[in-house]
C-alpha positions as CSV (number, residue, x, y, z in Angstrom):
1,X,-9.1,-5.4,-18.2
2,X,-7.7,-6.4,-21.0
3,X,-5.3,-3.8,-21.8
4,X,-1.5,-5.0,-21.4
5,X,1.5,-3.1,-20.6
6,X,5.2,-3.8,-19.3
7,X,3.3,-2.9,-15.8
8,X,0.8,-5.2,-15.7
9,X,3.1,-8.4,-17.4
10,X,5.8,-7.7,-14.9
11,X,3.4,-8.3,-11.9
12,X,0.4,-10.2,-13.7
13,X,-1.8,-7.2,-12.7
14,X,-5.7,-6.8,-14.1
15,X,-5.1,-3.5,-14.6
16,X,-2.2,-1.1,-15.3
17,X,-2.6,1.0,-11.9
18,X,-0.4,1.3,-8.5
19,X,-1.9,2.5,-6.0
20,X,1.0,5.3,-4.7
21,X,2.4,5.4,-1.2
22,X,0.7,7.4,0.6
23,X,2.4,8.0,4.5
24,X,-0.3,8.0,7.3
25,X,-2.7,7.0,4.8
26,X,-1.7,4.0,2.8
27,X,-1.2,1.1,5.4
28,X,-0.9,-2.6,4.8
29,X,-4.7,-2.9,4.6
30,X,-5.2,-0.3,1.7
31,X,-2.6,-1.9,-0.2
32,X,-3.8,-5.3,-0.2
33,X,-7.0,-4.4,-1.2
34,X,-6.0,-2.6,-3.8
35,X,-3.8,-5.7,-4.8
36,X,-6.1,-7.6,-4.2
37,X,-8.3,-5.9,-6.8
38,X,-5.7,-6.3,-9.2
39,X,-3.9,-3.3,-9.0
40,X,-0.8,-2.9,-7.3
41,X,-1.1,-1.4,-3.5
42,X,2.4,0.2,-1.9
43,X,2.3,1.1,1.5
44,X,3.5,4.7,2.3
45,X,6.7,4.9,5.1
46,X,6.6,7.9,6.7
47,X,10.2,9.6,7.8
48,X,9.4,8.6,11.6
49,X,8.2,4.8,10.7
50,X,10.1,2.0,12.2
51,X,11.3,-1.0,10.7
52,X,8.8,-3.4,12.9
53,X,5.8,-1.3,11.6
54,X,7.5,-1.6,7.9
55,X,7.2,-5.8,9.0
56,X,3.4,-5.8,10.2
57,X,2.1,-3.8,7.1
58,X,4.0,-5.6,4.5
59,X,2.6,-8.6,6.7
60,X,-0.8,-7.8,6.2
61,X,-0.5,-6.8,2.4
62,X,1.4,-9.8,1.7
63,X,-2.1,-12.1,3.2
64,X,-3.6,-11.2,0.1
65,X,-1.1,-13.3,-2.3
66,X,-1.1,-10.9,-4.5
67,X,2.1,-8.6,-5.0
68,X,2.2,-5.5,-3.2
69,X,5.1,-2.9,-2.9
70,X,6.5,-0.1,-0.5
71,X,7.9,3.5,-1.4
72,X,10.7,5.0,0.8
73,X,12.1,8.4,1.2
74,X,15.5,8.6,0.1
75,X,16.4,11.8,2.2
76,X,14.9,10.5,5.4
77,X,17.0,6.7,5.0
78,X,20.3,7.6,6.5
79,X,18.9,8.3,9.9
80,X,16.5,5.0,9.5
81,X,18.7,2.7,8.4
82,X,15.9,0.5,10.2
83,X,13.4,1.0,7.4
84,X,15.8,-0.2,4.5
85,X,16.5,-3.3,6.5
86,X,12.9,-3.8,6.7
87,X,12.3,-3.5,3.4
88,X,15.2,-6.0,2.6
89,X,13.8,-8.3,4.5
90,X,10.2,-8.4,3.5
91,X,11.3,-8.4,-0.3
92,X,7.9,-6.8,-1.5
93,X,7.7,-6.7,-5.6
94,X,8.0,-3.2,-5.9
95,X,10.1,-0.7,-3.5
96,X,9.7,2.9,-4.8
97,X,12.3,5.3,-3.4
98,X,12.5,8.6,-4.1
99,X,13.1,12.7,-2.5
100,X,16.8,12.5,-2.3
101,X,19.9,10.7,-3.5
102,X,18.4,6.8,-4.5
103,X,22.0,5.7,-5.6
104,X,22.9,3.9,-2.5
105,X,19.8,1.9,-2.8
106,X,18.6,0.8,-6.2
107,X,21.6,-2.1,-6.5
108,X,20.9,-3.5,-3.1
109,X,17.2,-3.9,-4.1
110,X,17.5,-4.9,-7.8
111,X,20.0,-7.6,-6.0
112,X,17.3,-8.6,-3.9
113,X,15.0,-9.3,-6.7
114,X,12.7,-6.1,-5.9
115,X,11.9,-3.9,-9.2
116,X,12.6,-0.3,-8.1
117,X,10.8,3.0,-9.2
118,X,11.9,6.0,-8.8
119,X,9.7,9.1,-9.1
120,X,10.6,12.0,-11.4
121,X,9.3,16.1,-11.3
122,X,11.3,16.6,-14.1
123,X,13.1,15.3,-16.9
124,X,16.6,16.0,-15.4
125,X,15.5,13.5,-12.6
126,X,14.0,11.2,-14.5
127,X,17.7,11.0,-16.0
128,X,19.5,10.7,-13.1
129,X,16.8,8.3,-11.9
130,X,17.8,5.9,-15.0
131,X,21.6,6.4,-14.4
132,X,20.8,5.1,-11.1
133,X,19.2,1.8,-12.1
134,X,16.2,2.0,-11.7
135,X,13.4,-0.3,-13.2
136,X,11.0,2.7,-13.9
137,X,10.4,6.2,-13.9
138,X,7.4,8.0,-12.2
139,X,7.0,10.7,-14.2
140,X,4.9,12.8,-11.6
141,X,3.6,16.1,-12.3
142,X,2.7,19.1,-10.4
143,X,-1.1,18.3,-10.1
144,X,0.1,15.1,-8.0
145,X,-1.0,15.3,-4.0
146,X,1.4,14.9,-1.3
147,X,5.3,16.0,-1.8
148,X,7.0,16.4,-5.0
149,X,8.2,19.3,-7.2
150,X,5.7,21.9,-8.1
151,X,8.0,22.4,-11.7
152,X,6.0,21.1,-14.2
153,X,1.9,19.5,-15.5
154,X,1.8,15.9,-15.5
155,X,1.0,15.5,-19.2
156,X,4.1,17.8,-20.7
157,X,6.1,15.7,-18.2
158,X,5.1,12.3,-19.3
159,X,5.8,13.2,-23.1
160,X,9.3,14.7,-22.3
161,X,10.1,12.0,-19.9
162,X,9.2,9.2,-22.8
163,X,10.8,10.9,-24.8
164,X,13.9,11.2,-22.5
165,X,14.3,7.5,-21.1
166,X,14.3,4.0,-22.7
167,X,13.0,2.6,-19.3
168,X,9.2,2.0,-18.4
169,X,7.1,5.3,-17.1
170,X,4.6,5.4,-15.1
171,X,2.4,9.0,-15.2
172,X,1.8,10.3,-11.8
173,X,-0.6,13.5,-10.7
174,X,-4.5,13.9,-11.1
175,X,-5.3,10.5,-12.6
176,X,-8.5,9.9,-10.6
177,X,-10.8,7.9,-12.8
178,X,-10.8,6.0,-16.2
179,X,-10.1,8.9,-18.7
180,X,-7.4,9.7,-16.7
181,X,-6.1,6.5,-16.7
182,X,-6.8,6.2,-20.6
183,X,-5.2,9.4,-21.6
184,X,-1.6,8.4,-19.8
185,X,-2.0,4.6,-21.7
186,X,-3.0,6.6,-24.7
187,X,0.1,9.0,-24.0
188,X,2.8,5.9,-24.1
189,X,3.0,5.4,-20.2
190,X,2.5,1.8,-19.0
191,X,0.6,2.6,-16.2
192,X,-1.0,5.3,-13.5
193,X,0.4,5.8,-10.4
194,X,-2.8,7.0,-8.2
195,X,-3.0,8.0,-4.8
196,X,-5.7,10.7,-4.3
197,X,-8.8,8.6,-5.9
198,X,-8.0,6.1,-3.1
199,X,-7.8,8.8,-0.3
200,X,-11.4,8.3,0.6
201,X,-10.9,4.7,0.6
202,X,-12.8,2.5,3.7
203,X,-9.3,0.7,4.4
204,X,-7.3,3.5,4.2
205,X,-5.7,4.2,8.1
206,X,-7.2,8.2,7.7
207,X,-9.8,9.1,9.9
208,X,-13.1,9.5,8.9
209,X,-13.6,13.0,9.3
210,X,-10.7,13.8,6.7
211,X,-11.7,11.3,4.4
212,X,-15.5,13.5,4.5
213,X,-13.2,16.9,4.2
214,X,-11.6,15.2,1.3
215,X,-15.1,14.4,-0.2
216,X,-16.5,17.9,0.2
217,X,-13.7,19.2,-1.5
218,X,-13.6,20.5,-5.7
219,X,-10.5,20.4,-8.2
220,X,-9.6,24.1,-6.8
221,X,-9.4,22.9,-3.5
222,X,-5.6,22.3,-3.0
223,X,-2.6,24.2,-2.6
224,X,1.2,23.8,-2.5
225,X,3.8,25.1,-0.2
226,X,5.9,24.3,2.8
227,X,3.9,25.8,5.5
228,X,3.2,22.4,6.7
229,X,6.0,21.1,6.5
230,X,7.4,24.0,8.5
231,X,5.4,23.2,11.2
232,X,5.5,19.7,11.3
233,X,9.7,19.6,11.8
234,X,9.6,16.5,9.7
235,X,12.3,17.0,7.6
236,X,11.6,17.6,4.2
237,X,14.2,18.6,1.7
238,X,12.9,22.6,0.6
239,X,12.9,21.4,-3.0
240,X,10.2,19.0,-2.3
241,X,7.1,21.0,-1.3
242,X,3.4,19.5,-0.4
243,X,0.1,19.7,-2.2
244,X,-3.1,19.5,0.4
245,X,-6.4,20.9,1.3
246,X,-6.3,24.8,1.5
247,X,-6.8,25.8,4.7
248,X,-6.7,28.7,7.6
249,X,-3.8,27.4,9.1
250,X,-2.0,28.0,5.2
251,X,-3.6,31.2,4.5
252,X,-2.2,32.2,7.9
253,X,1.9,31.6,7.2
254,X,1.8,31.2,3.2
255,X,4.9,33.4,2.7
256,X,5.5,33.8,6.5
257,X,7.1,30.2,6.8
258,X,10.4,32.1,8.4
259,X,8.0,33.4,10.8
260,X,6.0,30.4,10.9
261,X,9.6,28.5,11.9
262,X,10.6,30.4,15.1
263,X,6.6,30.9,16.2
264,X,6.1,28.3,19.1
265,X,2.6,28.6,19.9
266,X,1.5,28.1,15.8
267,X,3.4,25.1,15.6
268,X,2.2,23.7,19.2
269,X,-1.0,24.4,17.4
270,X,-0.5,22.6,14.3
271,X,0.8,19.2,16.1
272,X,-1.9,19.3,18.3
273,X,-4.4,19.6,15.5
274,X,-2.4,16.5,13.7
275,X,-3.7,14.8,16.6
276,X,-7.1,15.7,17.1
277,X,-7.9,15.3,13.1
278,X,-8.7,18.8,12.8
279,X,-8.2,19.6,8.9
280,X,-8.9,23.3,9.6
281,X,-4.9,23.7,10.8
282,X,-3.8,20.1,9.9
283,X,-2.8,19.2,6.6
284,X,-4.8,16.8,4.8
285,X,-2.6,15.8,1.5
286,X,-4.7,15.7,-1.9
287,X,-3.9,16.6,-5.6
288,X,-6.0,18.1,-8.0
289,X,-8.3,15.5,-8.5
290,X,-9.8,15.2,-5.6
291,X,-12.9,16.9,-7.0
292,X,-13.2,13.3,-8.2
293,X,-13.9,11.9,-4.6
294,X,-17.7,11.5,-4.2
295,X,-18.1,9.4,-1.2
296,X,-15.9,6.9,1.0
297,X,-15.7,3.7,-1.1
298,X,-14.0,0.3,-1.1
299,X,-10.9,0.3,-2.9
300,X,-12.2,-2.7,-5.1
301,X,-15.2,-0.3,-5.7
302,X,-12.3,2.2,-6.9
303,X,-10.2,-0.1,-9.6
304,X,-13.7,-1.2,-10.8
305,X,-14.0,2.5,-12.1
306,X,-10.2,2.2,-13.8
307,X,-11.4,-0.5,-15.6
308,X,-13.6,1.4,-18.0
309,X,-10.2,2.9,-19.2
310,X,-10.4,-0.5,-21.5
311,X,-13.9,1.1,-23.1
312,X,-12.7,4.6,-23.2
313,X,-9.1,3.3,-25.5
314,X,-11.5,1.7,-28.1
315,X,-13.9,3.9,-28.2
316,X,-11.0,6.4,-29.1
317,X,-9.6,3.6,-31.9
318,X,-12.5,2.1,-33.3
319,X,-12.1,-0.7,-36.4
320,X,-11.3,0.4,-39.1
321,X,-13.9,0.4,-42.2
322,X,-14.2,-2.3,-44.4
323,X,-13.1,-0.9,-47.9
324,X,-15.7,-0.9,-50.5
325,X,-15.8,-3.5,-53.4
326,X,-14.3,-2.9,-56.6
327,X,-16.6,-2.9,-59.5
């Protein structure tokens, strides 16, 4: 792709794309393939990921040559002081941290070398995030899968963001394909941060049976909330709720998450159906565009179909006509 951008000059990337970090999904393996494409694949550190499994991912992105990157989550880092020193270590190009206070980190990164992003549900964090240091800005809306605020669209945020910061901004939430991708380059962002159009990914570390769930599912298939978070006693800040797959076990204790809190049995049933891969009561993370996910592919096979973002720009800005000759 042709199409250059402060993203794709600062890591000598094909295309303008970084694949997000998606915990218990986005291993080593998916993001070297994505680098390898010539996007740029982060791999997603979970709150209860060590720093030697932080090691043997970035190992096995880092095979590909290409430059890879890792996102952290800020609340979850003072009890894991293992993970930052991982991170330190392994240098990758990009560390993302975000979901909390990022202030004690950006300088010891940027002093490191390592470009830092920080993502952004509004503009009032995209400020702070720029006070902080950091590189970029993520602006990432409430389509977006995973955790994040559920405040505001992704395009409204982007324009108020750009309009906001000086620094780079990448758009974040429901960019699964080329128009997607287009309409955020179009838009002034340097680049799409994507993580649901590479859920059904062959290298992502998923099981097969979500990755079909995923596949089966429309545009109207997700929800937000904190019912899984609830059960899962993983941590998460309130402010920073979770978009997934709607489900029994949500329709059960949407609204009842007090309940849900101090109800054993319902949360012995949700960790045991974490383990057995049951997406009926687990929750399987996925933004609004996973009505975009057709079949498990390659991730190569996935940045292929970014690339006709390149088509889509010029077909939106064609030459301009020659004037006509003066008689």
């Amino acid at each position: 792709m042709s199409v250059q951008t402060w993203l794709t000059r600062r890591f000598g990337l094909l295309q303008p794309v970084v694949g997000a970090p998606m915990a218990g999904v986005s291993g080593g393996a998916l993001a070297g393939a994505i680098s390898a494409a010539g996007g740029l694949g982060m791999i997603g550190v979970g709150p209860a990921s060590t720093g030697s499994w932080i090691r043997g991912q970035a190992a096995t992105a880092a095979a590909t040559g290409a430059p890879y990157g890792i996102g952290l989550m800020a609340w979850a880092l003072p009890g894991r002081p293992d993970q930052f020193e991982a991170v330190l270590q392994v240098a990758p190009a990009l560390v993302s941290v975000s979901f909390g206070d990022v202030t004690p980190y950006v300088a010891p990164l940027r002093d490191a070398g390592v470009t830092v992003a920080v993502q952004a549900g509004t503009v009032r964090d995209a400020v702070v995030a720029r006070a902080s240091g950091a590189d970029v800005i993520v602006a990432r809306g409430s389509e977006g899968g995973g955790h994040g605020r559920d405040a505001v669209g992704t395009l409204p945020l982007l324009q108020a963001v750009l309009e906001a910061v000086d620094t780079p901004v990448l758009a974040a939430g429901a960019v699964s394909g080329p128009r997607g991708l287009a309409a955020v380059l179009a838009a002034g962002a340097c680049g799409a941060w994507v993580g649901t159009a590479f859920l059904a990914c062959l290298e992502a570390t998923n099981s097969a049976r979500m990755r079909q769930r995923l596949v089966e599912s429309d545009e109207t298939a997700t929800v937000y909330g904190r019912v899984f978070d609830v059960a899962s006693g993983a941590g998460w800040p309130p402010e920073f709720g979770g978009r997934a797959l709607r489900n029994a076990f949500f329709e059960r204790w949407s609204g009842a998450e007090d309940a849900l809190s101090a109800d054993v049995s319902a949360i012995e049933q949700y960790r045991g159906a974490r383990e057995l891969d049951d997406p009926d009561t687990a929750a399987v993370y996925a933004g609004q565009g996973v009505g975009a996910l057709v079949a498990e592919r390659s991730a190569r096979e996935v940045m292929d179909d970014f690339a006709g973002a390149e088509e889509l720009l010029r077909a939106a800005s064609p030459p301009a006509e020659a004037a006509p000759a003066e008689r």
